[in-house]
Each structure stands twice: as structure tokens, then as C-alpha cells.
TORKOL-4160 file (C-alpha; in steps of 0.2 Angstrom, whole numbers, padded with zeros to 4 digits, m for minus):
83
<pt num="1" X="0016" Y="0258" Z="m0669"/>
<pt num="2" X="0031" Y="0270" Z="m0668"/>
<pt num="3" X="0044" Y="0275" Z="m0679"/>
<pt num="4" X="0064" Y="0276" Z="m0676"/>
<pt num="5" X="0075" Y="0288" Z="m0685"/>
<pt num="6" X="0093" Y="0285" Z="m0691"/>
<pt num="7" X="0104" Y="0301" Z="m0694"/>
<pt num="8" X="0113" Y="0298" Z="m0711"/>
<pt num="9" X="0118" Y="0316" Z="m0711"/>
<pt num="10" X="0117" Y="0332" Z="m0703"/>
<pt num="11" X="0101" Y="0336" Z="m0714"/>
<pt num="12" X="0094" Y="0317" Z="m0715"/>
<pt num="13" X="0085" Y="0303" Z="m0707"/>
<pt num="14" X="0080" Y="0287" Z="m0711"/>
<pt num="15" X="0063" Y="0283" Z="m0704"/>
<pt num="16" X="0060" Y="0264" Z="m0699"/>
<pt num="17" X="0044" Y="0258" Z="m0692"/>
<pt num="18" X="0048" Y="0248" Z="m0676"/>
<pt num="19" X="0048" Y="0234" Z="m0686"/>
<pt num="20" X="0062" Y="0239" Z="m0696"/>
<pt num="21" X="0055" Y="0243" Z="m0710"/>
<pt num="22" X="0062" Y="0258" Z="m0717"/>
<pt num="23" X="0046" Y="0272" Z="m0725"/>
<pt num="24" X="0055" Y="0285" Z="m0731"/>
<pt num="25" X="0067" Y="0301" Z="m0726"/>
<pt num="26" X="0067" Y="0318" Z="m0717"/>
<pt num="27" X="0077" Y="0330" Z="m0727"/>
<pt num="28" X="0081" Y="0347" Z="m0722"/>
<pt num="29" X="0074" Y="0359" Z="m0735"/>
<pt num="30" X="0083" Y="0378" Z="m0739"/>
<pt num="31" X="0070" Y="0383" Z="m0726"/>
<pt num="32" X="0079" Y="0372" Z="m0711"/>
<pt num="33" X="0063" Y="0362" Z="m0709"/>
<pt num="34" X="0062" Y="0346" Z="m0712"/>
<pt num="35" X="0049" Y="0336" Z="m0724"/>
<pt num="36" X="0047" Y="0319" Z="m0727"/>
<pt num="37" X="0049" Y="0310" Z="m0742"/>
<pt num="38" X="0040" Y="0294" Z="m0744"/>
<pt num="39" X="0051" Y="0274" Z="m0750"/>
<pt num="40" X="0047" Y="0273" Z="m0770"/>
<pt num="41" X="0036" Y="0258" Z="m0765"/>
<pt num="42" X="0020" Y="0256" Z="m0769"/>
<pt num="43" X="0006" Y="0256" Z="m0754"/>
<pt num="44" X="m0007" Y="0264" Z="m0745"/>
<pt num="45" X="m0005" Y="0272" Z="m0726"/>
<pt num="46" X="m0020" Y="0271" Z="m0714"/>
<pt num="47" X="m0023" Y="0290" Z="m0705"/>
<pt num="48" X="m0013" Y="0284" Z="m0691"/>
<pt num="49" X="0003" Y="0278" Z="m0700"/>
<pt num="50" X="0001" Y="0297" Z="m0708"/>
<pt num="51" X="0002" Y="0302" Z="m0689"/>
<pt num="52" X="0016" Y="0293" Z="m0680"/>
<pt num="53" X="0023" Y="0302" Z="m0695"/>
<pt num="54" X="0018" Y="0319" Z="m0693"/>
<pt num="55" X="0018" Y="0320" Z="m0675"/>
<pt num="56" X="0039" Y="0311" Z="m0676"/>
<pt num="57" X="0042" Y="0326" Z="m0690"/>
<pt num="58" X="0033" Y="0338" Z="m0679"/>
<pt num="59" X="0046" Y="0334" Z="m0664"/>
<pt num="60" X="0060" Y="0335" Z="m0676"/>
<pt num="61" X="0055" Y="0353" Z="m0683"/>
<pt num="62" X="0050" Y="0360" Z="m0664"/>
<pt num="63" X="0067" Y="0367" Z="m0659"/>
<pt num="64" X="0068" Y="0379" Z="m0676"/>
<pt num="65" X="0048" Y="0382" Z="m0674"/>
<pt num="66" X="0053" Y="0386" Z="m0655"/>
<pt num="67" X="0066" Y="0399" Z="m0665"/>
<pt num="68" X="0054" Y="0408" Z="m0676"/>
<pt num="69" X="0041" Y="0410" Z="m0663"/>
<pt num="70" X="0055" Y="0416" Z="m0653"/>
<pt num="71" X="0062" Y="0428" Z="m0666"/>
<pt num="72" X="0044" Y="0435" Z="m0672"/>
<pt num="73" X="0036" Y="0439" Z="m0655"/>
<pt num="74" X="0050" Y="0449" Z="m0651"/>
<pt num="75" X="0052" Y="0456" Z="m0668"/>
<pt num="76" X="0034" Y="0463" Z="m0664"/>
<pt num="77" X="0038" Y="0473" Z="m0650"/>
<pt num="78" X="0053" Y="0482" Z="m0658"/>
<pt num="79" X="0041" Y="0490" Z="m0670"/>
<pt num="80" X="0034" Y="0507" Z="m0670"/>
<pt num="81" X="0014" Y="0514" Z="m0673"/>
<pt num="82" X="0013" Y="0526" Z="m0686"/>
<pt num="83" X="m0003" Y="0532" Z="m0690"/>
């Protein structure tokens, strides 16, 4: 099973299982990572729906995580000891 994602705007996706069906949304939160946001429909999701999901919104969120790892680590080495 995999997912598709549709841009509805610079901050959204649709997600659609191959099939079509659509699941739900990634939205960008204040933070610039995105979430996902389940359809209103009522249901269950097996463990591995839950990760095609998080593994797509994992790849989504990878360049800003790249960023932060980025921007900490050298952060890091600007500081100075004190003791």
C-alpha cells in the first residue's frame, strides 16, 4: 500500500491511498512541520496504514529537520566553556 499526496496549497496536502481514497491532510503547523489530520470518517487503521503514513510525513518534514540539525550542531560550536 502507498500513499499519493496532492498540493492544495503551499502549507497543504491531500493524502490519498493508491486507490484514491483520500485519508486525510498534512498541514503546516506555526512550527513549519507538517502534521497530519485524519478524514472525519469513522474507522480503524491497522499499524501499517499508521506507517505509510508516518514514514510519507517523515519524508515530507526531512528537509526542515535537515535545517535544524544543521543549524544546532553548528550553533554548538559557537559557544564558549565557562566554568
Amino acid at each position: 500500500m502507498e500513499i499519493r499526496l496532492e498540493k492544495v496549497s503551499n502549507n497543504n496536502f491531500f493524502v490519498y491511498w493508491n486507490n484514491n481514497t483520500l485519508v486525510g491532510t498534512f498541514e503546516m503547523d506555526c512550527d513549519g512541520y507538517y502534521y497530519f489530520w485524519a478524514n472525519d470518517s469513522p474507522g480503524s487503521w491497522t499499524s501499517y496504514s499508521l506507517r505509510v503514513i508516518a514514514d510519507k510525513l517523515d519524508e515530507v518534514n526531512k528537509p526542515l529537520r535537515d535545517l535544524t540539525e544543521i543549524y544546532f550542531k553548528n550553533d554548538a560550536s559557537k559557544r564558549i566553556e565557562t566554568r
